[in-house]
FIKE-221649 format. One record per atom (N, C-alpha, C, O): atom name; x, y, z. Coordinates in pm, whole numbers. Each point is the difference from the previous one (the first is absolute). Layout:
BEGIN
<site site="CA" c1="X" c2="Y" c3="Z"/>
...
This chain:
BEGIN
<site site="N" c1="81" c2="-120" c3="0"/>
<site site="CA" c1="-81" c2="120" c3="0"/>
<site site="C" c1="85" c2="127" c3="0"/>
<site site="O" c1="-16" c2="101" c3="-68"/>
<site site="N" c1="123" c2="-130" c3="170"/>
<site site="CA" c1="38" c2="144" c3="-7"/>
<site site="C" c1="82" c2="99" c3="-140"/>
<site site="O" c1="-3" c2="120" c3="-27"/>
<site site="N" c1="82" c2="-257" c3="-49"/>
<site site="CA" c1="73" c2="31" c3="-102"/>
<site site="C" c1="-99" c2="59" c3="-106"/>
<site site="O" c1="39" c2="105" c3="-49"/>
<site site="N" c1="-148" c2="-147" c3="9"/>
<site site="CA" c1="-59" c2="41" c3="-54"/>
<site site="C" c1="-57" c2="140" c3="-10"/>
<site site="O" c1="-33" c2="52" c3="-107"/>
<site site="N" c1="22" c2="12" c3="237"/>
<site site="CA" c1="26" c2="121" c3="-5"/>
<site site="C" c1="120" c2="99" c3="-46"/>
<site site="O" c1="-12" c2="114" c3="-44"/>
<site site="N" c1="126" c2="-185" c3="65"/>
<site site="CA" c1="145" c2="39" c3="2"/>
<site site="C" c1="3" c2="30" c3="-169"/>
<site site="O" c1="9" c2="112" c3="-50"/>
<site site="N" c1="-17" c2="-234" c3="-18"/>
<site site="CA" c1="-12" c2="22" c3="-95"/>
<site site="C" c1="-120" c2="59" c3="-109"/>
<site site="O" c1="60" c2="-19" c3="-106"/>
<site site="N" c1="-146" c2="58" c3="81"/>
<site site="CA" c1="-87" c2="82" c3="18"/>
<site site="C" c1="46" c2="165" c3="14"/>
<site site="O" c1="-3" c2="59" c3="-108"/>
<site site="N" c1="45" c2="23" c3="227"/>
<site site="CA" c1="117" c2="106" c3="21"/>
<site site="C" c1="115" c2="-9" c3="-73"/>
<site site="O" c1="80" c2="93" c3="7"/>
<site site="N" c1="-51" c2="-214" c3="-95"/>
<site site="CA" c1="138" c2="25" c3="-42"/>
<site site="C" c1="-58" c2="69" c3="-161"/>
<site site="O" c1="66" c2="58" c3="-87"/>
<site site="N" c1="-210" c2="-90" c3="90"/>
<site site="CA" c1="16" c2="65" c3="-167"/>
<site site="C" c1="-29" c2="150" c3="8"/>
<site site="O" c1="-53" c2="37" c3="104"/>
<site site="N" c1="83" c2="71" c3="-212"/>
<site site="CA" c1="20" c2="131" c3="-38"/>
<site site="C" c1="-187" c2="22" c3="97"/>
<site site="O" c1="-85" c2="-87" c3="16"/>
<site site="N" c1="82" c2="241" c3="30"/>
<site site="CA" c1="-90" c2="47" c3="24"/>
<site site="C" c1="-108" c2="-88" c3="93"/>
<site site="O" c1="-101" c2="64" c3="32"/>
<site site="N" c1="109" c2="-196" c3="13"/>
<site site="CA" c1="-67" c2="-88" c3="91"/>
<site site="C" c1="85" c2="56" c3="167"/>
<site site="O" c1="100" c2="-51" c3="52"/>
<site site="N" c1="-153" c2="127" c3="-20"/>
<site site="CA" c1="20" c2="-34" c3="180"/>
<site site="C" c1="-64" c2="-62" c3="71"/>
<site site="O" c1="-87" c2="-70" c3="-51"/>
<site site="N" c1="103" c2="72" c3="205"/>
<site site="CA" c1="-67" c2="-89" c3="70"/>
<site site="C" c1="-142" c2="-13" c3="-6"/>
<site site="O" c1="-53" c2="-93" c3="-61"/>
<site site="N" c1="-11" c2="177" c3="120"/>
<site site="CA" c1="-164" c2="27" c3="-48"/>
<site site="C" c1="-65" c2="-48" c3="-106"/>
<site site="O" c1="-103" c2="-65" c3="16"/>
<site site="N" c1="155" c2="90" c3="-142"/>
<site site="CA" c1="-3" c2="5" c3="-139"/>
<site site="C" c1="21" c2="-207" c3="22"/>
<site site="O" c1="-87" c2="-75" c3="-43"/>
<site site="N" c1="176" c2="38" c3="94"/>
<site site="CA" c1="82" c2="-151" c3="-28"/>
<site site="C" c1="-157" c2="-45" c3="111"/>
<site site="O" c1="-89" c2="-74" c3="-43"/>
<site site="N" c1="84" c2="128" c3="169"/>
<site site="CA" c1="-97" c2="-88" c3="59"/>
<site site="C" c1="-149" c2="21" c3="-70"/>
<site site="O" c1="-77" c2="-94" c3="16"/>
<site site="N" c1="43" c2="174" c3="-71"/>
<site site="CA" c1="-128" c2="22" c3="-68"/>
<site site="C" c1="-51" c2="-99" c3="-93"/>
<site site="O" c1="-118" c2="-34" c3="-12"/>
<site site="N" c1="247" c2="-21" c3="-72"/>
<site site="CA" c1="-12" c2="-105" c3="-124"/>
<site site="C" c1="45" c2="-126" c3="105"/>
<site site="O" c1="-57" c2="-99" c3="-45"/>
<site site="N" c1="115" c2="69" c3="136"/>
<site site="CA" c1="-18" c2="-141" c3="88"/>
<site site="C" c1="-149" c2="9" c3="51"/>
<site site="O" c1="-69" c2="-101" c3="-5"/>
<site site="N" c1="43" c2="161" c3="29"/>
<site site="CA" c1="-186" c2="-30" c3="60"/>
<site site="C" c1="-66" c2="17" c3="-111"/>
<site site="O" c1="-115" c2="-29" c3="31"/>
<site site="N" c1="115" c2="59" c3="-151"/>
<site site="CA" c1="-78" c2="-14" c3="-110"/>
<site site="C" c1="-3" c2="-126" c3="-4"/>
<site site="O" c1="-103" c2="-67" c3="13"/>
<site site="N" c1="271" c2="0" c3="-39"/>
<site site="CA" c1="-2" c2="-134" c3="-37"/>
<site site="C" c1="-101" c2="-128" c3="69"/>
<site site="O" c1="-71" c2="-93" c3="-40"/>
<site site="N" c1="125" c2="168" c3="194"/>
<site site="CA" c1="-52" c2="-106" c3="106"/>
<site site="C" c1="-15" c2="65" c3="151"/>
<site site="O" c1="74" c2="5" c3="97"/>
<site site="N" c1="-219" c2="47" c3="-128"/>
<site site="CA" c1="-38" c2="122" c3="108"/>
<site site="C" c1="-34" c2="-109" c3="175"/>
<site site="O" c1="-48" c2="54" c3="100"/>
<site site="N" c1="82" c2="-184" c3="-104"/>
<site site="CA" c1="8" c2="-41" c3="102"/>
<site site="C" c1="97" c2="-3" c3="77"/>
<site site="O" c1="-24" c2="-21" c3="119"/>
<site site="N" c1="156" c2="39" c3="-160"/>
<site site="CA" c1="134" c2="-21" c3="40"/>
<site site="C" c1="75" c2="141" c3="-2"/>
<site site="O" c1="104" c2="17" c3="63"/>
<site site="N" c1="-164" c2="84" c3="-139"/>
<site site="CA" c1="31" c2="156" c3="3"/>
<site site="C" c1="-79" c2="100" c3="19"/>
<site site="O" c1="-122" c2="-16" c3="-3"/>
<site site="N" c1="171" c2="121" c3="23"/>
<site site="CA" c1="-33" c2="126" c3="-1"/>
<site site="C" c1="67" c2="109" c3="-23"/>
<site site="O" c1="122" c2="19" c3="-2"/>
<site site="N" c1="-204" c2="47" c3="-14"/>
<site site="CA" c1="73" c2="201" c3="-42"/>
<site site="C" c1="59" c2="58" c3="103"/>
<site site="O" c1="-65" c2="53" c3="91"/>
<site site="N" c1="172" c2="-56" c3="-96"/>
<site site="CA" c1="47" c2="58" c3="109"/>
<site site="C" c1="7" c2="189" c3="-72"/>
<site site="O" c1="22" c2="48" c3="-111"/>
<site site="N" c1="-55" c2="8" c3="242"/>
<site site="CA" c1="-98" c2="134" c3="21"/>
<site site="C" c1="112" c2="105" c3="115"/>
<site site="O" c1="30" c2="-47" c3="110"/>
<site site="N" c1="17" c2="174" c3="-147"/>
<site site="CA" c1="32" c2="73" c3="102"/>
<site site="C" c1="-92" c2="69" c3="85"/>
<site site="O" c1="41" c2="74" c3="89"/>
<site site="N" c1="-165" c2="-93" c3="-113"/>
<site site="CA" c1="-70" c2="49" c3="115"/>
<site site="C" c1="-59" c2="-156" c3="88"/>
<site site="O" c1="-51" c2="4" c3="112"/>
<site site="N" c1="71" c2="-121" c3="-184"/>
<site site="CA" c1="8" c2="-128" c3="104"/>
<site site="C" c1="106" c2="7" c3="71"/>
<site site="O" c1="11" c2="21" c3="120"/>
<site site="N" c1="88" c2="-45" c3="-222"/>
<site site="CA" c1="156" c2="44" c3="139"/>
<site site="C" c1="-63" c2="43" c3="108"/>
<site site="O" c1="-42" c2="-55" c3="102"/>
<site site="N" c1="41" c2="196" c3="-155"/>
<site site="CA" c1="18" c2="142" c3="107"/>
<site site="C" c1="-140" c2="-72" c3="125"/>
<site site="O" c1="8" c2="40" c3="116"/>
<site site="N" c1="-100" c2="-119" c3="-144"/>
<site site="CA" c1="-69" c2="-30" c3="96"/>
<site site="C" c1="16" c2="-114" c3="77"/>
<site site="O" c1="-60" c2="-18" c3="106"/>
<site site="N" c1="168" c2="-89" c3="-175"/>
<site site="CA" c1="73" c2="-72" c3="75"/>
<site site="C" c1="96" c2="43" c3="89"/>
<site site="O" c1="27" c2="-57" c3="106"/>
<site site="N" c1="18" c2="144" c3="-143"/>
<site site="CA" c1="115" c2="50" c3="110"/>
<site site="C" c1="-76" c2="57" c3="112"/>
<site site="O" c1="37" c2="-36" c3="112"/>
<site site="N" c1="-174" c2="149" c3="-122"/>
<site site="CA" c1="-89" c2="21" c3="57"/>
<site site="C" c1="9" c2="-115" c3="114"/>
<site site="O" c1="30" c2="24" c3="117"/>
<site site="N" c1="-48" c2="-99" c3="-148"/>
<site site="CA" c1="-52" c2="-119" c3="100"/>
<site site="C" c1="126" c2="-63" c3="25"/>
<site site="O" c1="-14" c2="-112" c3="50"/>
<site site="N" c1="97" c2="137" c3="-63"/>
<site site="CA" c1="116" c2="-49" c3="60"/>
<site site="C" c1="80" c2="-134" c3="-52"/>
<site site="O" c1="87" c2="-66" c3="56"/>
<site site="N" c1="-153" c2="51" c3="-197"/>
<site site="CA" c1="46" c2="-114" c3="-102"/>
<site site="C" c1="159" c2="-12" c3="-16"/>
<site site="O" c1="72" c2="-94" c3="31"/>
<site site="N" c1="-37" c2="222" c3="-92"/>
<site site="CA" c1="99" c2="43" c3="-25"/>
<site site="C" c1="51" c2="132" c3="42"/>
<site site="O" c1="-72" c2="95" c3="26"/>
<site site="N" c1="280" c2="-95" c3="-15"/>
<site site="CA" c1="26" c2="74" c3="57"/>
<site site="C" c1="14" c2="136" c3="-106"/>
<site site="O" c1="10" c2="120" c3="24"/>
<site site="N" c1="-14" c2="-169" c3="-107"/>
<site site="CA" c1="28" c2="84" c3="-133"/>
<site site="C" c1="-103" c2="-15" c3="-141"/>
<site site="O" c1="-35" c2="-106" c3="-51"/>
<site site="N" c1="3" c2="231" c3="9"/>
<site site="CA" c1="-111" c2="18" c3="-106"/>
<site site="C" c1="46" c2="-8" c3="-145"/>
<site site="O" c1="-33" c2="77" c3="-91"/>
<site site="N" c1="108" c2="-175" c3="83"/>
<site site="CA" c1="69" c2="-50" c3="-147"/>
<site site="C" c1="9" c2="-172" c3="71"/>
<site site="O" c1="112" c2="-48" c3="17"/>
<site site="N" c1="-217" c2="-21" c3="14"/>
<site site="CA" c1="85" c2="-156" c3="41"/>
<site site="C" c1="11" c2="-77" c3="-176"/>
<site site="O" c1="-38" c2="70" c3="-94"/>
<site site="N" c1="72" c2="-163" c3="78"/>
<site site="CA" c1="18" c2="-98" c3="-98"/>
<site site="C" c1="-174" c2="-59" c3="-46"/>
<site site="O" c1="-106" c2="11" c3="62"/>
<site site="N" c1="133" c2="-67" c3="-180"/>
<site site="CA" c1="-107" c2="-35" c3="-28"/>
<site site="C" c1="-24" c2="-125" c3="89"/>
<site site="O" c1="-105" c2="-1" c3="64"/>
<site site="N" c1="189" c2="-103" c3="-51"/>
<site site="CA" c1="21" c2="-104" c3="60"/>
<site site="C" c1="-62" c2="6" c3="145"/>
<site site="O" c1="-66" c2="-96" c3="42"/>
<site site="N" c1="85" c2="201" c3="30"/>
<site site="CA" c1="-40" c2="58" c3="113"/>
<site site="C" c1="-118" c2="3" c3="-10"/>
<site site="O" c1="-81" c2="-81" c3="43"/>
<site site="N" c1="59" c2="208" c3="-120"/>
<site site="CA" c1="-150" c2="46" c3="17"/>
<site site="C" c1="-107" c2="-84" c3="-55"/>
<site site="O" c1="-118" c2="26" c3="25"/>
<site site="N" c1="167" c2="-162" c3="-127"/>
<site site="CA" c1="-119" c2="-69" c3="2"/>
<site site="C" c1="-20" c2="-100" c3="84"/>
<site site="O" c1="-115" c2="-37" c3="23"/>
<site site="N" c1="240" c2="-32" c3="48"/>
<site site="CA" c1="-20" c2="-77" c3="132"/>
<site site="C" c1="-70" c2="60" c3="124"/>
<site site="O" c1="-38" c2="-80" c3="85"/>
<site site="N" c1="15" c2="218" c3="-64"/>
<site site="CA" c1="-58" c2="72" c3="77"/>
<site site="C" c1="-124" c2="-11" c3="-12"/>
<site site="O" c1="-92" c2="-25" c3="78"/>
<site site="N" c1="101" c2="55" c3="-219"/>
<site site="CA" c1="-226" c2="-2" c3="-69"/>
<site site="C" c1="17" c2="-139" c3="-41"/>
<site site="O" c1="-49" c2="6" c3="-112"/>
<site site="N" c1="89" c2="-135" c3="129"/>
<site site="CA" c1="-69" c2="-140" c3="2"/>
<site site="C" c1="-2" c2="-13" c3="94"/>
<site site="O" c1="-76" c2="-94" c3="23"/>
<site site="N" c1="139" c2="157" c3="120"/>
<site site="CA" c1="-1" c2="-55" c3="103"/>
<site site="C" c1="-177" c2="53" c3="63"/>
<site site="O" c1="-89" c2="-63" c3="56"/>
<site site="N" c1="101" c2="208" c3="-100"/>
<site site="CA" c1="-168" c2="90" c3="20"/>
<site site="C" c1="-120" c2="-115" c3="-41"/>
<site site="O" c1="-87" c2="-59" c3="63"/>
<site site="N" c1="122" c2="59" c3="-170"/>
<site site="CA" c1="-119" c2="-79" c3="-110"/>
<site site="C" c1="0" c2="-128" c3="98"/>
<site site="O" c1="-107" c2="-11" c3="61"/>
<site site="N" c1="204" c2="-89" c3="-32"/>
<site site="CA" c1="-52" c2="-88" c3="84"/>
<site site="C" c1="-57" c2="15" c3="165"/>
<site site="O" c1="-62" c2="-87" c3="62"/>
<site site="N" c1="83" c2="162" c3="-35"/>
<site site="CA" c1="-50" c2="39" c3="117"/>
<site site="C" c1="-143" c2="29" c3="26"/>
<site site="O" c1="-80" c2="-54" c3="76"/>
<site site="N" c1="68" c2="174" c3="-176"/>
<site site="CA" c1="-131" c2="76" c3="-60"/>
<site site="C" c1="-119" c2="-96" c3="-62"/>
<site site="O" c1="-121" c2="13" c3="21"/>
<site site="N" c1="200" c2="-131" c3="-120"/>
<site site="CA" c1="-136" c2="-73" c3="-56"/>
<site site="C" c1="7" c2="88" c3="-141"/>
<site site="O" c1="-67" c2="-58" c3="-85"/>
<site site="N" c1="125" c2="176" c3="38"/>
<site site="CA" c1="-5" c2="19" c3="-140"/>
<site site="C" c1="61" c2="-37" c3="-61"/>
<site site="O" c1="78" c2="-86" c3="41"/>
<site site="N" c1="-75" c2="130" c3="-183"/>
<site site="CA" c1="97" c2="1" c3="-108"/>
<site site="C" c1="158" c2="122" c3="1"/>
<site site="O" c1="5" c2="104" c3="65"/>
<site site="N" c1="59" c2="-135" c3="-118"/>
<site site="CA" c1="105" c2="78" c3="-36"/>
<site site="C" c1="-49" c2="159" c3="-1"/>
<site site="O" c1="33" c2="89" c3="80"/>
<site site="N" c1="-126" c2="-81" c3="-203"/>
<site site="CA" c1="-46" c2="113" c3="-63"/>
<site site="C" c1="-50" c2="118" c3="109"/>
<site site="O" c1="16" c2="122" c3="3"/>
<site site="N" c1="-96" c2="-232" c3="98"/>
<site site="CA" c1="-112" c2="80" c3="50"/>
<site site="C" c1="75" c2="24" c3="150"/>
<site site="O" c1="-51" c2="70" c3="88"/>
<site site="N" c1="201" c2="-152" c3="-69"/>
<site site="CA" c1="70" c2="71" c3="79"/>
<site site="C" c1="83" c2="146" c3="-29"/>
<site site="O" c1="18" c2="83" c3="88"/>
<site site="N" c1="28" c2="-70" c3="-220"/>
<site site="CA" c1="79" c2="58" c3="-73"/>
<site site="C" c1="-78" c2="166" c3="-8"/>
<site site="O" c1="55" c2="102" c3="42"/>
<site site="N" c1="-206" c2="-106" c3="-113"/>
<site site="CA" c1="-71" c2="112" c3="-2"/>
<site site="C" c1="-30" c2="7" c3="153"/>
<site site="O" c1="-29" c2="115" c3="34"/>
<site site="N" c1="29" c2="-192" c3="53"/>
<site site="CA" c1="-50" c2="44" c3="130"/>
<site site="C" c1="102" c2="109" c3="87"/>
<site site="O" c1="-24" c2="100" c3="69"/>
<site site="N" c1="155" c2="-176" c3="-112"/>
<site site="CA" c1="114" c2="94" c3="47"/>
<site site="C" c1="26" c2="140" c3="-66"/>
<site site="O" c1="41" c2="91" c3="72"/>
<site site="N" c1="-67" c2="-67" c3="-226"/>
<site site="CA" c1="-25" c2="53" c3="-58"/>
<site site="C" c1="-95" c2="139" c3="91"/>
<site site="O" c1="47" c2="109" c3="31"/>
<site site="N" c1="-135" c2="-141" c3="-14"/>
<site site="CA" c1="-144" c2="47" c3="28"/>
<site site="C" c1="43" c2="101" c3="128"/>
<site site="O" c1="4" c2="122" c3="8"/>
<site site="N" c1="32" c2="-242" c3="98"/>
<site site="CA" c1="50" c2="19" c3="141"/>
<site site="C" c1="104" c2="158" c3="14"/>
<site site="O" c1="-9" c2="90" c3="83"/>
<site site="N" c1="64" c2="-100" c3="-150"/>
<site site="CA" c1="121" c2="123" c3="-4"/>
<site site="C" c1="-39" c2="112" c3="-142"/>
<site site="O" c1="59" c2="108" c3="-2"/>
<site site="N" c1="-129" c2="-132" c3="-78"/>
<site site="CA" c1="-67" c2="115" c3="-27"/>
<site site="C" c1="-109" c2="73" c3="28"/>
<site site="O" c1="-22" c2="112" c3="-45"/>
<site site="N" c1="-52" c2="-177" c3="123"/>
<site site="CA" c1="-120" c2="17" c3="90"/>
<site site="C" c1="54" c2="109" c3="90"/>
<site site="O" c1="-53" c2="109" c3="18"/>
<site site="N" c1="211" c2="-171" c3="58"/>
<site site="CA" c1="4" c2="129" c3="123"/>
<site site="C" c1="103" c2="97" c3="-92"/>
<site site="O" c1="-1" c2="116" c3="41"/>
<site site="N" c1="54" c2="-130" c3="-111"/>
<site site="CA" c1="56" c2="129" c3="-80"/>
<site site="C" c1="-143" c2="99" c3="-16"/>
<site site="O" c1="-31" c2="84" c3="84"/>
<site site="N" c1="-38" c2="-107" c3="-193"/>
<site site="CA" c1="-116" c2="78" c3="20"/>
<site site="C" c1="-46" c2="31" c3="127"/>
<site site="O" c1="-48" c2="111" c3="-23"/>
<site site="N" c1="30" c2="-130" c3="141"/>
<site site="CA" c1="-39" c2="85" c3="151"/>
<site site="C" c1="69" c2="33" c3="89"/>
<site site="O" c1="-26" c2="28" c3="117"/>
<site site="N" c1="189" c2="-35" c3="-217"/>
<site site="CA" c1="118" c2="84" c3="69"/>
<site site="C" c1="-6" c2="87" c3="-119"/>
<site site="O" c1="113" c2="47" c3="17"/>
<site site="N" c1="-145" c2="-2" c3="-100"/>
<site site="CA" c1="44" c2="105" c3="-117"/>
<site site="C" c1="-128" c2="107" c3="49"/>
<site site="O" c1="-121" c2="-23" c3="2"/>
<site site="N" c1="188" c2="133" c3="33"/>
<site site="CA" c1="-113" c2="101" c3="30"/>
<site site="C" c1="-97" c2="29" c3="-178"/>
<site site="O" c1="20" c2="-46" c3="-112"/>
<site site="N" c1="-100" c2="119" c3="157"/>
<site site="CA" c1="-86" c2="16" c3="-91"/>
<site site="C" c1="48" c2="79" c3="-71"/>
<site site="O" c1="56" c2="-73" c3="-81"/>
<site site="N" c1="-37" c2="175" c3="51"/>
<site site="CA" c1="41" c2="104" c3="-125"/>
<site site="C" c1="-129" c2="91" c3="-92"/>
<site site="O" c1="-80" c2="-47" c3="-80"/>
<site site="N" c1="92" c2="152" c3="113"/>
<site site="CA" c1="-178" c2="62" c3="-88"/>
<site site="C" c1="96" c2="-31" c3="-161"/>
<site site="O" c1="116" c2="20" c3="-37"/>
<site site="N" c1="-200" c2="-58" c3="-4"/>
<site site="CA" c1="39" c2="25" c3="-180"/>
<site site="C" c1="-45" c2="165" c3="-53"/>
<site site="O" c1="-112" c2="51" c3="6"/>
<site site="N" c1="226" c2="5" c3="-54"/>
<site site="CA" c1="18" c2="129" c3="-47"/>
<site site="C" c1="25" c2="27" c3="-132"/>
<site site="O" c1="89" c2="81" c3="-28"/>
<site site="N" c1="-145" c2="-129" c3="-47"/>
<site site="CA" c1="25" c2="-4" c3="-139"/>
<site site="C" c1="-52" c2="85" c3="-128"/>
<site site="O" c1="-90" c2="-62" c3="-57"/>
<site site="N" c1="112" c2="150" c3="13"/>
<site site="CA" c1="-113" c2="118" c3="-65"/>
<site site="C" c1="-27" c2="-82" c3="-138"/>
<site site="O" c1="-103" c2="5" c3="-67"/>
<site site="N" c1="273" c2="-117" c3="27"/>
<site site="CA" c1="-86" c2="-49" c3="-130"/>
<site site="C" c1="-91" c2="-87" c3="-21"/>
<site site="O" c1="-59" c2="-42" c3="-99"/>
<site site="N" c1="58" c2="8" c3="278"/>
<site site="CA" c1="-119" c2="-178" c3="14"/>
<site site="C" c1="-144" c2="107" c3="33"/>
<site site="O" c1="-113" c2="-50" c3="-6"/>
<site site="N" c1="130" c2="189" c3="38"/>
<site site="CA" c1="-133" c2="38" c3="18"/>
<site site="C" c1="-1" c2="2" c3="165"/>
<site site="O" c1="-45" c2="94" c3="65"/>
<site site="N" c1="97" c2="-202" c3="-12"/>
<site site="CA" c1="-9" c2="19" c3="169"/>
<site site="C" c1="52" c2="71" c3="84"/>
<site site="O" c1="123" c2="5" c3="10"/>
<site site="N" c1="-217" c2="77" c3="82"/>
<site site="CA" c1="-2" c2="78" c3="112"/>
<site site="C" c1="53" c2="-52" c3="152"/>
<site site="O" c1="-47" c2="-111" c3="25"/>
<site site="N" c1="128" c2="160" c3="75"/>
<site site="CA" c1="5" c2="-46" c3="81"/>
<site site="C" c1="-115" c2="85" c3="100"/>
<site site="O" c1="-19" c2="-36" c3="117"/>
């Protein structure tokens, strides 16, 4: 499993994301998308010490979720997803939109 990622990153313009996106196409039971706002919500929780882990990492982390949980890969993956953009949005203050060419008034 893991080489397959490795190689995958070795071709022009494929990075990691990009390399795990087409392993869960192939075989969305055994992969997933690895996500910087999943990271960033794994580390949240104390997964990891650092918000760049390995793919290798971060999907032994989300098979370990998924078996715990009773889901799939996917629906761990958007959940983490979800989890850490959820509180970005109700840590980002609001902002009036001031825009004369959108027409909006603050």
């Amino acid at each position: 499993m893991p080489y397959q990622h490795g190689i995958l990153t070795l071709l022009k313009g494929v990075a990691v994301p990009t390399a795990s996106a087409l392993l869960m196409v192939r075989d969305k039971d055994r992969h997933t998308v690895i996500d910087v706002n999943a990271t960033w919500a794994l580390c949240d929780l104390g997964e990891f010490d650092t918000d760049d882990p390995s793919y290798l990492d971060y999907l032994t982390v989300c098979q370990g979720i998924s078996r715990h949980c009773g889901r799939d890969l996917r629906t761990v993956d958007r959940a983490l997803f979800e989890c850490r953009a959820s509180r970005r949005r109700r840590r980002r203050p609001r902002r009036p939109l001031n825009n004369p060419r959108l027409g909006r008034r603050v």
